[in-house]
Kinemage of the C-alpha trace (Angstrom):
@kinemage 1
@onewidth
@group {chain A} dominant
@subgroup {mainchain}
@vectorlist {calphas} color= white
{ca unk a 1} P 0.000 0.000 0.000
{ca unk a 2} L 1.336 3.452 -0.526
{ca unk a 3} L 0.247 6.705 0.329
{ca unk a 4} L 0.468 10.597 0.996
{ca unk a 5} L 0.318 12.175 4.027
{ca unk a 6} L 1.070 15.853 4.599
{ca unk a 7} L 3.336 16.995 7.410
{ca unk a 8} L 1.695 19.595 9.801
{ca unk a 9} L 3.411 22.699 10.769
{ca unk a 10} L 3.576 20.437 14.227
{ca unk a 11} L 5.993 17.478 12.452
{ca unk a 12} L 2.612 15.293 12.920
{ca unk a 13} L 1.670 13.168 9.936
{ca unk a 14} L -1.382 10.611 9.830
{ca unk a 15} L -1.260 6.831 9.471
{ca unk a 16} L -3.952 6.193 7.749
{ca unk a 17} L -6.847 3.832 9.413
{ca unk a 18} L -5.964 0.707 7.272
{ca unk a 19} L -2.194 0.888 8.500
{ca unk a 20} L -3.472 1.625 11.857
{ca unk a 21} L -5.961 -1.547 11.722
{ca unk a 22} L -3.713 -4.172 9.765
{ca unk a 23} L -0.578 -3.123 12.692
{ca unk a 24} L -3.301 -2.623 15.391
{ca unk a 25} L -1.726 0.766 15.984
{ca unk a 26} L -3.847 2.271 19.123
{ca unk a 27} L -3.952 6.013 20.035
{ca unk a 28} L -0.941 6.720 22.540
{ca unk a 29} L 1.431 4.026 21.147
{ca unk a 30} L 4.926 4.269 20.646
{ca unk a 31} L 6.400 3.563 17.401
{ca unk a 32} L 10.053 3.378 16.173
{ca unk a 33} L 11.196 5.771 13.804
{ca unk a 34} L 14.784 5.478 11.933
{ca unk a 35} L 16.269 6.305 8.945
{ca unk a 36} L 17.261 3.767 6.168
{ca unk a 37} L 19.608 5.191 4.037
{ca unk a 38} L 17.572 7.992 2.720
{ca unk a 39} L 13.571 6.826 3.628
{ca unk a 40} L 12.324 7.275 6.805
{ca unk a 41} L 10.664 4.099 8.419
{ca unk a 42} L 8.185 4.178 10.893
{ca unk a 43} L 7.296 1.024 12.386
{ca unk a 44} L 5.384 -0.477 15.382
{ca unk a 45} L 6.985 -1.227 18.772
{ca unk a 46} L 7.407 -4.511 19.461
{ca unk a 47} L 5.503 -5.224 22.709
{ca unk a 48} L 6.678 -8.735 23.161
{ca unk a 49} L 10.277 -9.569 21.987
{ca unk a 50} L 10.609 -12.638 23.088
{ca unk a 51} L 7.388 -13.901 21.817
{ca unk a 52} L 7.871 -12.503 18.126
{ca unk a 53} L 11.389 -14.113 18.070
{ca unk a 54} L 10.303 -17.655 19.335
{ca unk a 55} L 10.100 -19.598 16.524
{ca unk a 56} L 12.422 -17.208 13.743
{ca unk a 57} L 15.389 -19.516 14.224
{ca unk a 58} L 15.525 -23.393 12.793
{ca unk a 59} L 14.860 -26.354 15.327
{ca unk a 60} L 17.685 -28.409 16.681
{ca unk a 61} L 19.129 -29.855 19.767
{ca unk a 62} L 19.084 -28.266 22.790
{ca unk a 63} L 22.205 -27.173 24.437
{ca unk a 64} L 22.177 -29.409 26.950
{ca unk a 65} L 21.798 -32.189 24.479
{ca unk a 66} L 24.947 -30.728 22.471
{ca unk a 67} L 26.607 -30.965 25.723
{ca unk a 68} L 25.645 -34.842 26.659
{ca unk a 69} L 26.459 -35.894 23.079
{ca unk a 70} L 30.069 -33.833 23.094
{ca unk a 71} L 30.996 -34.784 26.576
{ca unk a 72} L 29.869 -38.746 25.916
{ca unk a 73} L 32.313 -38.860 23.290
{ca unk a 74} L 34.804 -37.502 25.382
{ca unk a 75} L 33.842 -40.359 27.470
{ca unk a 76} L 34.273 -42.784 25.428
{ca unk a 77} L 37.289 -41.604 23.664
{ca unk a 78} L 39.525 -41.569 26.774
């Protein structure tokens, strides 16, 4: 979707209500603005890191079962 939006002698400048909606943007929420090169980006905080990182990185074993399988073949290698 793209868009114009007018800045206000203020520095304000409206989302408008489908952005708001689809990003469940309320009144009084922070979001992150930051420049990319030359765009600005405006985008939503994230309220719950953890919870929108579980899940980005591949499956696999556990830690602790890296460390049983490394240290029982130190076992049995000695």
């Amino acid at each position: 979707m793209e868009t114009v939006s007018k800045v206000s002698t203020k520095g304000q400048v409206v989302i408008p209500a489908e952005l708001r909606k689809r990003h469940h943007l309320e009144p009084g929420e922070d979001v992150r603005i930051f420049e990319y090169g030359e765009v600005i980006c405006l985008a939503p905080m994230v309220k719950d890191a953890v919870g929108a990182a579980y899940g980005s990185l591949p499956a696999g074993p556990s830690l602790a079962e890296e460390l049983r399988q490394e240290r029982g073949q130190d076992f049995a290698g000695e």
